[in-house]
C-alpha positions as CSV (number, residue, x, y, z in Angstrom):
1,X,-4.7,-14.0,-23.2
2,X,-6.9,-16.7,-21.6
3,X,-10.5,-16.6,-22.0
4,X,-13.1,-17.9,-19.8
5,X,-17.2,-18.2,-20.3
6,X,-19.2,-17.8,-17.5
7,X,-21.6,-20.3,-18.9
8,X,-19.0,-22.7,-19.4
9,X,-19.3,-26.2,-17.5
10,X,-15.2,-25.4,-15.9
11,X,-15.7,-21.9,-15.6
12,X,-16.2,-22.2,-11.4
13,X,-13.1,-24.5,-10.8
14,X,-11.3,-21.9,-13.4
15,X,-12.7,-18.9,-11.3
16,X,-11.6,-20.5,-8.1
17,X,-7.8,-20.5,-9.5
18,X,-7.8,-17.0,-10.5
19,X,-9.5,-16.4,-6.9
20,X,-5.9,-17.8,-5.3
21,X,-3.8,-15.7,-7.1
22,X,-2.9,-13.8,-4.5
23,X,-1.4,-17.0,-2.8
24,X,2.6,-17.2,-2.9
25,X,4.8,-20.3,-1.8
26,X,7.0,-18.7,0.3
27,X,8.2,-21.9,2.0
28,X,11.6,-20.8,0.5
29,X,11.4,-17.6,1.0
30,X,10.5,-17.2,5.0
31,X,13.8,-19.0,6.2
32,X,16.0,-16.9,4.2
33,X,14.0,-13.7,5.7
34,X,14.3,-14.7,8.8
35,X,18.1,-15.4,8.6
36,X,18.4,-12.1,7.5
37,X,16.1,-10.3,10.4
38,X,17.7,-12.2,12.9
39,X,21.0,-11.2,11.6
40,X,20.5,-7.5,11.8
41,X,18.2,-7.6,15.3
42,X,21.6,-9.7,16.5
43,X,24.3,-8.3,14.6
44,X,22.9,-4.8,14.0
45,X,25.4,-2.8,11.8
46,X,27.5,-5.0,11.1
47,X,24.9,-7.2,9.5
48,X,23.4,-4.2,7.1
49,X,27.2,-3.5,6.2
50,X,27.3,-7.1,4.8
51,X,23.6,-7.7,3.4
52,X,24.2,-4.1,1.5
53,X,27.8,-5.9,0.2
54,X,25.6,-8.9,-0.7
55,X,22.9,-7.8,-2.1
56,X,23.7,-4.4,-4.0
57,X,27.2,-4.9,-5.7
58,X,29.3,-2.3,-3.4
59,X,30.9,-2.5,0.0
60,X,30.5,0.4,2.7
61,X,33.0,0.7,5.5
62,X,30.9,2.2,8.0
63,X,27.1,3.4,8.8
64,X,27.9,6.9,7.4
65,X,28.4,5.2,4.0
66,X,24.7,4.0,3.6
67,X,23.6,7.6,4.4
68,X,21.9,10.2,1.7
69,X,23.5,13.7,2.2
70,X,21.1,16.4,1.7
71,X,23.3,18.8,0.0
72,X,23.2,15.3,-2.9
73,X,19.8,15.7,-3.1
74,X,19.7,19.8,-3.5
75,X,22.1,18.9,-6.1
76,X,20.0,16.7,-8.1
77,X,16.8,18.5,-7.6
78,X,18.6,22.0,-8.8
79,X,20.1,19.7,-11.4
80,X,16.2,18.6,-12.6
81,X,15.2,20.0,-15.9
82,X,11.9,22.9,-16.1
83,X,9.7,20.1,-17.5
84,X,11.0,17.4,-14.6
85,X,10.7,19.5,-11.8
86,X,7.0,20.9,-12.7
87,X,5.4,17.1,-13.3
88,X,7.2,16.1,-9.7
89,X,5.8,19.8,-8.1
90,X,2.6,19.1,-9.6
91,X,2.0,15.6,-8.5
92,X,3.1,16.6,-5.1
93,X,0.4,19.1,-4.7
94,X,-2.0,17.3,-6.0
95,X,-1.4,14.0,-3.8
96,X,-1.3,16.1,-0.4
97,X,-4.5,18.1,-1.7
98,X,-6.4,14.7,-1.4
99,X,-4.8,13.3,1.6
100,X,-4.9,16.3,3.4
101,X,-9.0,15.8,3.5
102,X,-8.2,12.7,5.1
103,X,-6.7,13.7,8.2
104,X,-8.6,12.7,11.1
105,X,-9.3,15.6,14.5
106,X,-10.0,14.8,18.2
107,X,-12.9,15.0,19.2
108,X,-14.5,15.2,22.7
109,X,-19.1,14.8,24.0
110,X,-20.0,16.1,27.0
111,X,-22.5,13.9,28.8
112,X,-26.2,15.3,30.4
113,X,-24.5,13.9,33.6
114,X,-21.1,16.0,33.5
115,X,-19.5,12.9,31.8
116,X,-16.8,13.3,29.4
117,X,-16.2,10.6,26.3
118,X,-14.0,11.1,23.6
119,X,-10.8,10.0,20.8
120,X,-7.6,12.1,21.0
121,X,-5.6,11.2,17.8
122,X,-2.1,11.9,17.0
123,X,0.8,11.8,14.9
124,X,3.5,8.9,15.2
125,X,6.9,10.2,16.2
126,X,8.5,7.7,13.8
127,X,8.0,6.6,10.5
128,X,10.1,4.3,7.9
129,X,9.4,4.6,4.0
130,X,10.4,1.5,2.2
131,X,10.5,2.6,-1.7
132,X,11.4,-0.2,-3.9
133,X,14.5,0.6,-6.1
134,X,16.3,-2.3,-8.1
135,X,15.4,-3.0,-11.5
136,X,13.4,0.0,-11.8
137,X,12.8,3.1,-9.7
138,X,9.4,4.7,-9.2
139,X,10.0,8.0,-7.2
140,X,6.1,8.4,-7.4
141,X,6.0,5.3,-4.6
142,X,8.3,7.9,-2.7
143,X,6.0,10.6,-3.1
144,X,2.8,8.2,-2.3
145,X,4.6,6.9,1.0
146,X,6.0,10.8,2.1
147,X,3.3,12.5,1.7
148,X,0.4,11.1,4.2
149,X,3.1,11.1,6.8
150,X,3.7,14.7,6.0
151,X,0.3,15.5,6.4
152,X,-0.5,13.6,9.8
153,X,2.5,15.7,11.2
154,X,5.3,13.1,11.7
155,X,7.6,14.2,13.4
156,X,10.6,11.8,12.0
157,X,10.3,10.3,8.4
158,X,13.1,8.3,7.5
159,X,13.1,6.1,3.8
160,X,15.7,3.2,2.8
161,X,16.0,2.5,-0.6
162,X,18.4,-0.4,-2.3
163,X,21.1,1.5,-4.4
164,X,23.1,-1.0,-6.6
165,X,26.3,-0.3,-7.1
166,X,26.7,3.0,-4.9
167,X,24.7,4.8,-7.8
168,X,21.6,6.8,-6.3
169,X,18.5,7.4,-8.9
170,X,18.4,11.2,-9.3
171,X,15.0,11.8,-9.2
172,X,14.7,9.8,-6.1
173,X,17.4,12.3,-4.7
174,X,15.1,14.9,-6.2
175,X,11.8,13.8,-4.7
176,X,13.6,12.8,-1.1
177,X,14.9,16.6,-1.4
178,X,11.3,17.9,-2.6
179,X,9.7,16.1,0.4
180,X,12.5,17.7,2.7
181,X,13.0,14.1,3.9
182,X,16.9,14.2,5.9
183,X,17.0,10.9,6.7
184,X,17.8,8.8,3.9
185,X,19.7,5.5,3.5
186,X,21.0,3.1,1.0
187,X,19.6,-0.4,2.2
188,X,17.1,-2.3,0.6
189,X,15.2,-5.6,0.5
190,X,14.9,-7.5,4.1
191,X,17.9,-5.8,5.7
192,X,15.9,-2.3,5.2
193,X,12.9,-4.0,7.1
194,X,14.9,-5.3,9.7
195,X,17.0,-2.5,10.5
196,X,13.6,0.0,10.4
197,X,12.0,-2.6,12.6
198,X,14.8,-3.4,15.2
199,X,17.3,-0.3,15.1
200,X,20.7,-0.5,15.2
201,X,23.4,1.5,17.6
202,X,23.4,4.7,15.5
203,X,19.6,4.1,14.4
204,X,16.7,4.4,16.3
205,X,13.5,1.7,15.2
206,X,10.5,3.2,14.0
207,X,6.9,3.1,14.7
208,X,5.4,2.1,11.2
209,X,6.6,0.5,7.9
210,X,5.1,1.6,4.8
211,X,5.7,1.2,1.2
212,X,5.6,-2.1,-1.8
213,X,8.4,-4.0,-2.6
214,X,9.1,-7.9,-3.7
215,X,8.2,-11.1,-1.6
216,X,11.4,-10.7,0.7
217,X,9.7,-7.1,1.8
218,X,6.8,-8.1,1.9
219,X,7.5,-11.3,4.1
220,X,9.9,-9.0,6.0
221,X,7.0,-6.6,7.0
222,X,4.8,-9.4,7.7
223,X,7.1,-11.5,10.3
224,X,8.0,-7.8,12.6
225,X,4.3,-6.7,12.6
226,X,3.7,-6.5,16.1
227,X,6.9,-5.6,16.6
228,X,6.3,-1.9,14.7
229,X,2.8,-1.2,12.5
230,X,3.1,-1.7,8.8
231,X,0.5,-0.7,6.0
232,X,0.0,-4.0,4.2
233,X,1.2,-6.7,2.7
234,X,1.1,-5.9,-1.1
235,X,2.1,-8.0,-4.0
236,X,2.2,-7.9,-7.8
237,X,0.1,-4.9,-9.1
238,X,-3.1,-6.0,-10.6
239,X,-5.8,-3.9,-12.9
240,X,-8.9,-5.5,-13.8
241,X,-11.2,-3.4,-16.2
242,X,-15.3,-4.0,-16.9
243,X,-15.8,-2.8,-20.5
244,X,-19.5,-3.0,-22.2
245,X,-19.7,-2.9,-25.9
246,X,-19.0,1.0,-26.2
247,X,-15.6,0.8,-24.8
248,X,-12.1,1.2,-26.8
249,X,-10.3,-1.5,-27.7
250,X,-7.6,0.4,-28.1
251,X,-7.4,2.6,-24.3
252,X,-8.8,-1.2,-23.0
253,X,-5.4,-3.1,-24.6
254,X,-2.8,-0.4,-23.1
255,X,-4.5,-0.3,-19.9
256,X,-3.8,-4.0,-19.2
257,X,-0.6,-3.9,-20.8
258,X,0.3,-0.9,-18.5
259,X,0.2,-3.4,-15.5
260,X,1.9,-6.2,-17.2
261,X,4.4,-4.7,-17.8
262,X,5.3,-3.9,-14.0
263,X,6.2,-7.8,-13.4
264,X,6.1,-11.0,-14.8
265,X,3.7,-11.7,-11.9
266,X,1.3,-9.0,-12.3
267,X,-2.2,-9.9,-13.4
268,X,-4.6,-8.3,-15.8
269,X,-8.0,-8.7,-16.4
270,X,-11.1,-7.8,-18.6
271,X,-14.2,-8.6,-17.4
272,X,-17.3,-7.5,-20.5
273,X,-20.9,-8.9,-21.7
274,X,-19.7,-8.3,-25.7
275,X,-17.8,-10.9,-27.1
276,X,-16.6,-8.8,-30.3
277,X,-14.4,-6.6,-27.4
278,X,-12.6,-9.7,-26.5
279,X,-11.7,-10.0,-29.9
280,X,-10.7,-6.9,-30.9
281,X,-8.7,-5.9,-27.5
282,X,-6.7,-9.3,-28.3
283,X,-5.9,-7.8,-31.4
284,X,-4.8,-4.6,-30.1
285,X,-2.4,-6.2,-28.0
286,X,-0.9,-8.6,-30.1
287,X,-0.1,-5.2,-32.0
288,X,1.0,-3.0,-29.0
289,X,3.3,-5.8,-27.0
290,X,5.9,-6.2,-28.9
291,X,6.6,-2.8,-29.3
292,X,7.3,-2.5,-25.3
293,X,10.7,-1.3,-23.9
294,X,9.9,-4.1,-21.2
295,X,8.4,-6.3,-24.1
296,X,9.7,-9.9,-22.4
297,X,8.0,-8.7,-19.0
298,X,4.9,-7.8,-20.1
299,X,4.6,-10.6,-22.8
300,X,5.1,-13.3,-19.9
301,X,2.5,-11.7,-17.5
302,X,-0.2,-11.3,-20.6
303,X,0.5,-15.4,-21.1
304,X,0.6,-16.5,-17.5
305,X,-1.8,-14.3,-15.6
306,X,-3.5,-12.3,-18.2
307,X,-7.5,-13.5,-18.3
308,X,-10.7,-12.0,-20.4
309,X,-14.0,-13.2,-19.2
310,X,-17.1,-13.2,-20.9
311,X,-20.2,-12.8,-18.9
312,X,-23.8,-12.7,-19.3
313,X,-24.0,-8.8,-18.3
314,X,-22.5,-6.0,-16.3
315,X,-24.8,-7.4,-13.4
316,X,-22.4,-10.8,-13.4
317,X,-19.3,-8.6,-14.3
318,X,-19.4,-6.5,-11.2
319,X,-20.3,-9.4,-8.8
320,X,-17.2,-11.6,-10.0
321,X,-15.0,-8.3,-9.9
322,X,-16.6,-7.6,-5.8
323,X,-15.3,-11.4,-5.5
324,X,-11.8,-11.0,-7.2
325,X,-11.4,-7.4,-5.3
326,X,-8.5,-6.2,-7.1
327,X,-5.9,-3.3,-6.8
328,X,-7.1,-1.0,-9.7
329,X,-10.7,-1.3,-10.6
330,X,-11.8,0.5,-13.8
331,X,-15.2,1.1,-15.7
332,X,-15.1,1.4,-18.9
333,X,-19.0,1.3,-19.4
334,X,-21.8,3.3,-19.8
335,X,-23.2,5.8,-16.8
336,X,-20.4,4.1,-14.7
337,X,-21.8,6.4,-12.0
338,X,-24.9,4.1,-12.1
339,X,-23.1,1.5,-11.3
340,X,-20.8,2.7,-8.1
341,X,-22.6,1.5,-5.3
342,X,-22.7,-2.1,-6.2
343,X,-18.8,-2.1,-6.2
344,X,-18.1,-3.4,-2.7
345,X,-14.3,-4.3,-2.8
346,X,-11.3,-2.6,-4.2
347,X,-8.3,-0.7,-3.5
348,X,-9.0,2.3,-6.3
349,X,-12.2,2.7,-8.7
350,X,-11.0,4.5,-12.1
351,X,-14.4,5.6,-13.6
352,X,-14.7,6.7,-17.3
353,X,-12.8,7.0,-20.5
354,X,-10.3,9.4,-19.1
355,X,-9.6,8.2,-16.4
356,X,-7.1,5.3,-17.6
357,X,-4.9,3.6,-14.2
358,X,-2.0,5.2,-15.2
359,X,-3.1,8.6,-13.8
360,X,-3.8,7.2,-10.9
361,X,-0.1,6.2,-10.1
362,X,1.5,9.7,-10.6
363,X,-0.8,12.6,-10.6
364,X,-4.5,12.4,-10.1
365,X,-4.0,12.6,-6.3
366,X,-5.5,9.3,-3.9
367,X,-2.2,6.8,-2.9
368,X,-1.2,4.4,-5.3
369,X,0.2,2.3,-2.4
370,X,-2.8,-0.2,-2.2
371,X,-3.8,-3.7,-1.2
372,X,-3.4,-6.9,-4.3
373,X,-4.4,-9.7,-4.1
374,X,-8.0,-10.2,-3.2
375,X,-6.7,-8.5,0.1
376,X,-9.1,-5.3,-0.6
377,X,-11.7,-7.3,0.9
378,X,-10.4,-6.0,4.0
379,X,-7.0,-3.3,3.8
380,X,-7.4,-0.1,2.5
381,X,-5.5,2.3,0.4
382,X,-2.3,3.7,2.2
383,X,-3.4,7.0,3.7
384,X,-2.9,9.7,6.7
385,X,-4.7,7.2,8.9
386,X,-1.4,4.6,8.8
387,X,0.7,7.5,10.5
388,X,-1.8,8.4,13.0
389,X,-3.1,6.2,16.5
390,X,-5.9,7.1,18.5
391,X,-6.4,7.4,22.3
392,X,-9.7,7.2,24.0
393,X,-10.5,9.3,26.4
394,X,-13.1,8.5,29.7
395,X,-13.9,11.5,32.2
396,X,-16.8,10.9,35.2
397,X,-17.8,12.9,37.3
398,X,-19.5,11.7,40.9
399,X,-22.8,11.7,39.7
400,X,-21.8,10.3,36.2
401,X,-19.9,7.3,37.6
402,X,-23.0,6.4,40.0
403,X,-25.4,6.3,37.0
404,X,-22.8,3.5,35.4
405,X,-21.5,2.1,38.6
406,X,-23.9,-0.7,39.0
407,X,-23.8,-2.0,35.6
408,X,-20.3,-2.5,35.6
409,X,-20.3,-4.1,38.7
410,X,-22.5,-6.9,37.5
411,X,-20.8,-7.7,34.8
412,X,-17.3,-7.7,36.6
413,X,-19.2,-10.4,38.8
414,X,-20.5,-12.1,35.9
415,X,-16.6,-12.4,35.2
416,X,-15.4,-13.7,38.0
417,X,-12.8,-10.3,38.6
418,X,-13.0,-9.4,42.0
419,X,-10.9,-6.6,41.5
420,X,-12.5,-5.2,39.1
421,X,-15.6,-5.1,41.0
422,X,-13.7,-3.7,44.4
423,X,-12.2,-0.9,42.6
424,X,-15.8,0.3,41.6
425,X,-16.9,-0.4,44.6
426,X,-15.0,1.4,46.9
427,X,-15.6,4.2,45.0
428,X,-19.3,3.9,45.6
429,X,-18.7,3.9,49.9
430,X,-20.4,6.7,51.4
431,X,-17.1,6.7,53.7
């Protein structure tokens, strides 16, 4: 891994790369997205058809063909081993535990004057899951993405998913059977964006877009917002860890190396004041790489985007890691607790030994849908609040509106709006 000293003469220029590397080149990219959007908001089915024909190595006939039956995924759930079916039933509970707390309520204040002022929030009618699903499948992204809408009371969830070569993943039939979702297809990639954003003859477009997937996705979602709402735009997964001297090397190595393996594009990081931990987490994963399933993945994200910085103290560590603002923060030091409110920007904090990143992406219960990139300066984690909008709501009575009346009237006139003004005005006649 590279290694940067803070007190180096090129460690700000260095800094300042690692600070873009959230920036893509999607000069390439965009045209072929938008091809493919216009295509399906022209084309409609018939574009889908031939993107799915394209893209995932098998050729259906007719809209029915991209569907997901239910009675397939009571099949594969009944089909789930004891051990299988517990870690999906557990992670499900414990996921709309914590999201449940997050669910906002209307709200209403009654005025001294008879004056009502208040928020009515509700449910979307229509949501679209997006969950990722070519080289690899993660049904905890389908769990992540399912269950906030659940909780905010959608009434209509729909998911696509790519399936290469007709061949669904069967515990992504499990979970989509779990999460009693009924509306299910087998599109992926651009098309899936498209066709959630748009609609086609026998589909109706959604509200909101949710869920990771590669840069045609994410491009995708970022060209129809406005169109529909969508959560972010996420990238590769990142983990940066601050470690002080009484960290192991060992839980440090497989942390990072839990990321890098993800994609050759995903970045990790190690932020510590002890020098000797650079050292020895080096060692440890120049041990634990190559024995890695994914081993040529992870090996090329350590080498390209992997990064240990030494700094003068946990001070200097925490305000470089506030500038970075990466996806999984976690602190690895001692009393992290003392340490909490100086981190500013992040999508998820992982404090303490036992607490590695990993449990954060299946089990421990906050969304593991969350914003790379630097961009947790200003998105947050995907929660209830992305399937929910909020209405205000203005009441006045007589007496009310005359003690407001006057004020708004000036500064209609300030604005030149005429109207504006008149409509308060007449209001105000004694006739």
């Amino acid at each position: 891994m590279r290694i940067l000293n803070t007190i180096d003469d090129g460690f700000s220029q260095a800094f300042k790369e690692v600070l873009n590397r959230g920036e893509v080149d999607a000069s390439d990219v965009i045209p072929k997205v938008l091809e493919i959007l216009r295509s399906v908001r022209d084309k409609k089915t018939q574009a889908i058809l031939q993107q799915v024909s394209q893209f995932d190595n098998w050729e259906p006939k007719t809209f029915q063909d991209l569907e997901i039956s239910q009675d397939m995924c009571k099949k594969a759930y009944e089909r789930l081993d004891k051990q299988k079916k517990e870690a999906l039933h557990q992670a499900y509970e414990r996921i709309y535990a914590f999201h449940s707390k997050q669910k906002q309520k209307s709200w209403m204040d009654f005025e001294a004057n008879g004056n009502i002022l208040g928020q009515k929030v509700t449910p979307l009618d229509r949501a679209g899951l997006y969950i990722p699903g070519g080289r690899a499948f993660y049904p905890s992204s389908l769990l992540m993405n399912a269950i906030p809408a659940i909780v905010a009371g959608v009434k209509e969830i729909v998911v696509c998913s790519p399936v290469p070569y007709n061949q669904p993943n069967e515990l992504f039939l499990a979970g989509l059977y779990l999460c009693n979702i009924t509306k299910a297809y087998k599109v992926g990639g651009a098309s899936a964006v498209g066709m959630m954003a748009y609609g086609l003859e026998d589909f109706k477009k959604v509200d909101v877009i949710t869920g990771p997937g590669n840069i045609f996705v994410a491009m995708a979602k970022k060209l129809v917002f406005g169109e529909v709402m969508i959560d972010m735009i996420a990238g590769p997964s990142e983990i940066l860890i601050i470690a002080d001297k009484n960290a192991n090397a060992n839980f440090i190595a497989n942390d990072l190396l839990s990321q890098a393996e993800h994609d050759e594009m995903a970045s990790s990081i190690l932020l510590t004041d002890d020098k000797n931990l650079i050292v020895e987490v080096q060692k440890q994963i120049d041990k634990i790489l190559p024995t890695l399933p994914r081993y040529q993945i992870a090996k090329k994200s350590i080498e390209d985007r992997g990064l240990m910085i030494l700094c003068r103290d946990l001070k200097e560590c925490i305000a470089l890691s506030n500038e970075l603002a990466p996806e999984h923060l976690e602190l690895l030091i001692t009393n992290p607790l003392a340490y909490l409110a100086d981190i500013k920007h992040c999508g998820a904090i992982f404090i303490g030994t036992y607490a590695p990143e990993a449990i954060g992406d299946y089990v421990a219960g906050p969304n593991h849908t969350l914003p790379t990139g630097g961009s947790a300066k200003f998105f947050s984690p995907l929660g209830v609040e992305h399937f929910m909008k909020k209405s205000s709501i203005i009441y006045c009575t007589k007496d009310g509106f005359e003690e407001i009346a006057e004020s708004a009237q000036i500064l209609a006139n300030i604005e030149g709006l005429e109207a504006h003004r008149n409509s308060i005005e007449v209001r105000r006649s004694k006739e």
